[in-house]
C-alpha positions as CSV (number, residue, x, y, z in Angstrom):
1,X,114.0,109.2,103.2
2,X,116.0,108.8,106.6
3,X,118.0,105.5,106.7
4,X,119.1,104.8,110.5
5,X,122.5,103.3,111.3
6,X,122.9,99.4,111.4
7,X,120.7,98.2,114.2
8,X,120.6,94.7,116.0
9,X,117.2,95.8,117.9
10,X,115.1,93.0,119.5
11,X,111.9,94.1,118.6
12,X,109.8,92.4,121.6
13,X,111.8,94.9,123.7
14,X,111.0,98.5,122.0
15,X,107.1,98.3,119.6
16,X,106.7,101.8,119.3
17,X,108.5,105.1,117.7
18,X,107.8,108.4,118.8
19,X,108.8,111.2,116.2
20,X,108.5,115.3,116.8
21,X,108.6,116.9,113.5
22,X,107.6,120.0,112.0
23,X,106.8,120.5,108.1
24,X,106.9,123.8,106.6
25,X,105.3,124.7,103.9
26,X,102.2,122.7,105.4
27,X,102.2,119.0,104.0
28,X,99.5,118.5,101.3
29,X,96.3,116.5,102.4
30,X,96.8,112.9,102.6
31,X,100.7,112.9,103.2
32,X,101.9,110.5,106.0
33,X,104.7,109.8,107.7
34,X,106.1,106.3,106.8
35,X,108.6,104.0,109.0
36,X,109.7,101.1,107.2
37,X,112.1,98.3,109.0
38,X,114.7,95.9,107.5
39,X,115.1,92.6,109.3
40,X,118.0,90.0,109.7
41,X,115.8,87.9,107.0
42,X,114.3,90.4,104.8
43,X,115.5,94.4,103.1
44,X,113.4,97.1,103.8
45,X,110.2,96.8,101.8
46,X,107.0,97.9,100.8
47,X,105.2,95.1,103.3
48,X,107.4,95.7,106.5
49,X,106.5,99.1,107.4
50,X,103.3,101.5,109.4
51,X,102.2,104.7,108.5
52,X,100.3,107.6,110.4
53,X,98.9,111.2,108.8
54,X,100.4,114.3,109.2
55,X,99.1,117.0,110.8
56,X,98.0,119.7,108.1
57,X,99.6,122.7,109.5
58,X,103.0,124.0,110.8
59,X,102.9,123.5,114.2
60,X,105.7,121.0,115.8
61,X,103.6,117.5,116.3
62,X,104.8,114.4,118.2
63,X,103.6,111.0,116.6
64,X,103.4,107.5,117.9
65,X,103.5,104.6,115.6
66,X,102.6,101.2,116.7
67,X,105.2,99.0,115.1
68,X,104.5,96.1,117.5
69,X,100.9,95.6,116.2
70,X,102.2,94.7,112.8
71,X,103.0,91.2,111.7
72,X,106.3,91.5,110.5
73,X,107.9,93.3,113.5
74,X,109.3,90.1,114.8
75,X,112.6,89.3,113.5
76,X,115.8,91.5,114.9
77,X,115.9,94.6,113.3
78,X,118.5,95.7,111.4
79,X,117.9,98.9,109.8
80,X,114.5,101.6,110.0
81,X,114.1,103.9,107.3
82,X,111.7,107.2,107.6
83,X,109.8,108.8,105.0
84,X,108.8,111.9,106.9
85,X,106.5,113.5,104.2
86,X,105.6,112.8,100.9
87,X,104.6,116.4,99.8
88,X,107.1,118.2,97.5
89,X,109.1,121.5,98.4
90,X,108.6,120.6,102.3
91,X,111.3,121.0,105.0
92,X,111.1,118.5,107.1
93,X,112.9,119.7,110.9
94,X,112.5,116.2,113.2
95,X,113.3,117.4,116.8
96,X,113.4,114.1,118.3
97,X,113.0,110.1,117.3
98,X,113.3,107.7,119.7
99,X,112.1,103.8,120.2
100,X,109.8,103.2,123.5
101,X,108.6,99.7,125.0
């Protein structure tokens, strides 16, 4: 996991995260990339997060992950925390991350 550095994000200004990744070896079927989000009110848990499927190849991939459509991105956000791939033995090479309105 990737923790971020202390935040004080207003979430009703940036709702989505953009990441370019690569996995090598290939990630297994099923894996998914995994953002979770601490708030001023509440750590970083297992119902405060969005997830989206990896690619099952090599290739470099750029994904967009809706945190503004889930419920508990409402409170100032303090910390994100990325799970880029589940899969054992992977390297995991993110190019780029970066929050967009």
């Amino acid at each position: 996991a990737i923790l971020s550095e202390w935040l004080d994000h207003d979430p009703t200004a940036l709702k989505t995260i953009e990441i370019t990744l690569t996995v090598t070896p290939a990630p297994a079927p099923g894996a998914d990339l995994l953002v979770f989000w601490e708030t001023e009110r509440a750590p970083i848990n297992s119902r405060a997060y969005v997830q989206v499927p990896l690619k099952n190849d090599t290739d470099e991939h750029v994904y967009r992950l809706d945190l503004g459509a889930h419920a508990r991105w409402r409170r100032r956000v303090r910390r994100l925390r990325i799970d880029p791939c589940q899969s054992a033995g992977r390297t995991i090479r993110i190019r780029r991350m970066r929050l967009l309105p």
